[in-house]
N, C-alpha and C positions, 0 to 999 in steps of 0.2 A: 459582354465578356464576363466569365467565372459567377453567372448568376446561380450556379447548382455545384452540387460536392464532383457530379464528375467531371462537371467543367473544369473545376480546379485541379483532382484527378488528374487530367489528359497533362493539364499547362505545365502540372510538376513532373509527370514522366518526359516531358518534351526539353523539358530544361535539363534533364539529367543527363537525357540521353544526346544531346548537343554539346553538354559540355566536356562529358567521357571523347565526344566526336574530335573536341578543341582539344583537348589534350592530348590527343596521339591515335585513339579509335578512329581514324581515316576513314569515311564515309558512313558511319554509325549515325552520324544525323544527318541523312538525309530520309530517316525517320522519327523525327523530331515533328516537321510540321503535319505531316501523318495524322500524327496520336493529335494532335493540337485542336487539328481542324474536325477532328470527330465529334466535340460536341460544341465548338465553337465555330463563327463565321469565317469563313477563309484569308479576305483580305485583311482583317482587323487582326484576326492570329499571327499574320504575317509584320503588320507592323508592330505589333506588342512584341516579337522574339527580334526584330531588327537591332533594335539598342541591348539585350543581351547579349548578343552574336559580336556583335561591336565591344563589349566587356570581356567576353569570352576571348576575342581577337586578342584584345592585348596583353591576356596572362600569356598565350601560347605564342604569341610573337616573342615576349619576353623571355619565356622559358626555352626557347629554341632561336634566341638573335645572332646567334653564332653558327649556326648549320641553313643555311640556305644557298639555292642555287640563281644566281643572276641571269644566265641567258634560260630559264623554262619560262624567269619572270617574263624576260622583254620578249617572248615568243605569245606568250597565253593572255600580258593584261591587255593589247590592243584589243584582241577578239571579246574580252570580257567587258571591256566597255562599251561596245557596239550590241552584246548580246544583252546587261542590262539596259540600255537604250529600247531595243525591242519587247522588252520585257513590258518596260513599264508603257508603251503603246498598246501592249493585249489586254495589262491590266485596267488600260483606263475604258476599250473600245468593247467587254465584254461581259457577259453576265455574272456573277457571282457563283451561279449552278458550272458555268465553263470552268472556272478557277478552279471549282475541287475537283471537276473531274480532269484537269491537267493533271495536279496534288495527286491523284488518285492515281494516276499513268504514269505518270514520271517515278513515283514508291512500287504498283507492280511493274517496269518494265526493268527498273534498276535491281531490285528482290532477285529477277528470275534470272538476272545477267550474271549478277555474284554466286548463285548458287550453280548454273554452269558453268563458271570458274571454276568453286571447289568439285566439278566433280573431270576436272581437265579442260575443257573448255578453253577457248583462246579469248580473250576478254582484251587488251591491248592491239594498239597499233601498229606494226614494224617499225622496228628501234631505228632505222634509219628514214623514217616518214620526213617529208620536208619540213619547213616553219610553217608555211602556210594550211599546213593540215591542222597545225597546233595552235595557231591563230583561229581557224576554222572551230576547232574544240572548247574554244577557249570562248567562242560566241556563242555555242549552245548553252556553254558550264553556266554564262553569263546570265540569259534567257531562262536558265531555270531556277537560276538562283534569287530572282528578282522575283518569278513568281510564286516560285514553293519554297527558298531557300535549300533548292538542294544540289547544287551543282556542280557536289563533286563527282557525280559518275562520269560526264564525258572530261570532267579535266583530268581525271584517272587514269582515261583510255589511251591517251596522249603521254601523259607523264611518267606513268609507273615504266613504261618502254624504255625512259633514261635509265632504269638500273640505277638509279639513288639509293645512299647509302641512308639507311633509316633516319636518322635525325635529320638528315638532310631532305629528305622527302616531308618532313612532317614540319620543318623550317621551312620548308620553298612553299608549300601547304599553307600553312599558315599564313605567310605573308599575304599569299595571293587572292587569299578569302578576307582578311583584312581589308585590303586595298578595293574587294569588289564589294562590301558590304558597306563600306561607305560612300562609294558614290552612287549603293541606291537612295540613298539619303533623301535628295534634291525630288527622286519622284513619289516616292512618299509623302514629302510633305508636299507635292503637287495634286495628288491625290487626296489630301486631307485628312491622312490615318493617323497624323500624331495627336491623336486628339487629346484634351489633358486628362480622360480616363483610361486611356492605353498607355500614356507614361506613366500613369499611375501604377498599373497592373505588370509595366517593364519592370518599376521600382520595385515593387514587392517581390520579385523572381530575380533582381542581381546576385543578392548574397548565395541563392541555392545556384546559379548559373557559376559565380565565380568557386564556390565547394566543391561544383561538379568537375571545374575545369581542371582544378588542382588536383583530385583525384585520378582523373583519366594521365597528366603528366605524371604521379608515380605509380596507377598501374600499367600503363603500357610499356613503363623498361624492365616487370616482374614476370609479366602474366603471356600467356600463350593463346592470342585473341580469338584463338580458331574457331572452339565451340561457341566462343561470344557473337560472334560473327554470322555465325549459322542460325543462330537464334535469331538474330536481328534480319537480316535477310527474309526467314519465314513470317515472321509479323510484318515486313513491307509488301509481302505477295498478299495476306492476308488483310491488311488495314488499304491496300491500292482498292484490291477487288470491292471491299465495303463504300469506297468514297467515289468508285467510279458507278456503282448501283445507285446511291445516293444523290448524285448528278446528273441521275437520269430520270429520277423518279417525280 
């Protein structure tokens, strides 16, 4: 890990754009492990950004402990615990070249959904979907957050249909990425990725992860994330395409 300037490069754009994510930019990182894995190894990027994400958690739990929603919780973390559960069984049962090109699928196929959004597009579930849909959702979210960390497009698809009121969307958010990023805990270190040069390389990206988180909490109640949004989105169609050629080659 970070053996070259744009190794380092990718690890700092990835921390940035995770923590703008934690701070209130709602699905901004799930191109985070993206950029990461561009010039570094998949599974090892995953666990060097696990214990930021976990730092990251708890500025944005703290900064929003008073705006969340109870029943999205107890609908979406059953399914999120069964979803990393499956998670971390592909990651143990499959090649490293499979992982990026999941990383690679899951950034274009998320890319091309939000950009059919903004252009009208029906992106949500009907507001009156069951639990069990939302459970359902809540094991993909879980599934992909274990192996790209990026699993808020289908917890999205499910939640934004509640009509939450913003801080409360980004409080029930938050907790809920909280609560699934540590119980990937157990399979990471069943896998072996905490190794002491990847805590090492956690270490050195807290301070810029914890700047970033704090920034994104004061500009998301300034700024109007639209054209932010749109940008981000085109670099996940762009950085998918590149990692899913690369997991071929």
């Amino acid at each position: 890990m970070f053996v070259s300037w744009p190794a380092i490069v990718c690890a700092t754009l990835a921390v940035i754009v995770s923590g703008l994510a934690k701070g209130g930019f709602s699905g901004a990182g799930a191109l985070a492990m993206p950029i990461m894995v561009l010039t570094n190894p998949p599974v090892e990027s995953a666990a060097v950004m696990l214990p930021i994400l976990i730092v990251q958690d708890a500025v944005s739990v703290w900064s929003f402990r008073h705006s969340w929603d109870g029943s999205v919780l107890k609908v979406m973390m059953p399914g999120m615990t069964l979803g990393v559960a499956l998670g971390y069984l592909f990651s143990r049962s499959v090649s490293e070249a499979a992982v990026l090109g999941v990383v690679g699928l899951v950034s274009l196929l998320f890319g091309l959904q939000r950009l059919w959004a903004e252009r009208g597009g029906r992106t949500t579930l009907p507001s009156d979907s069951p639990g069990w849909v939302g459970s359902l959702f809540g094991t993909f979210s879980g599934f992909a957050s274990h192996v790209a960390h990026a699993g808020a497009p289908p917890f999205q698809m499910w939640v934004l249909a509640r009509r939450l009121e913003r801080d409360t969307l980004v409080g029930t958010t938050a907790i809920a990425f909280a609560y699934m990023n540590w119980i990937k805990v157990p399979g990471y270190v069943a896998l072996g990725q905490f190794s002491r040069a990847n805590l090492f390389h956690s270490a050195l990206l807290v301070p810029l992860a914890l700047a970033s988180t704090w920034a994104g909490v004061r500009i998301v109640r300034r700024v109007d994330p639209q054209r932010f949004y749109r940008i981000i989105y085109a670099l996940m169609i762009a950085v998918g395409l590149w990692l899913l050629r690369e997991s071929l080659v």
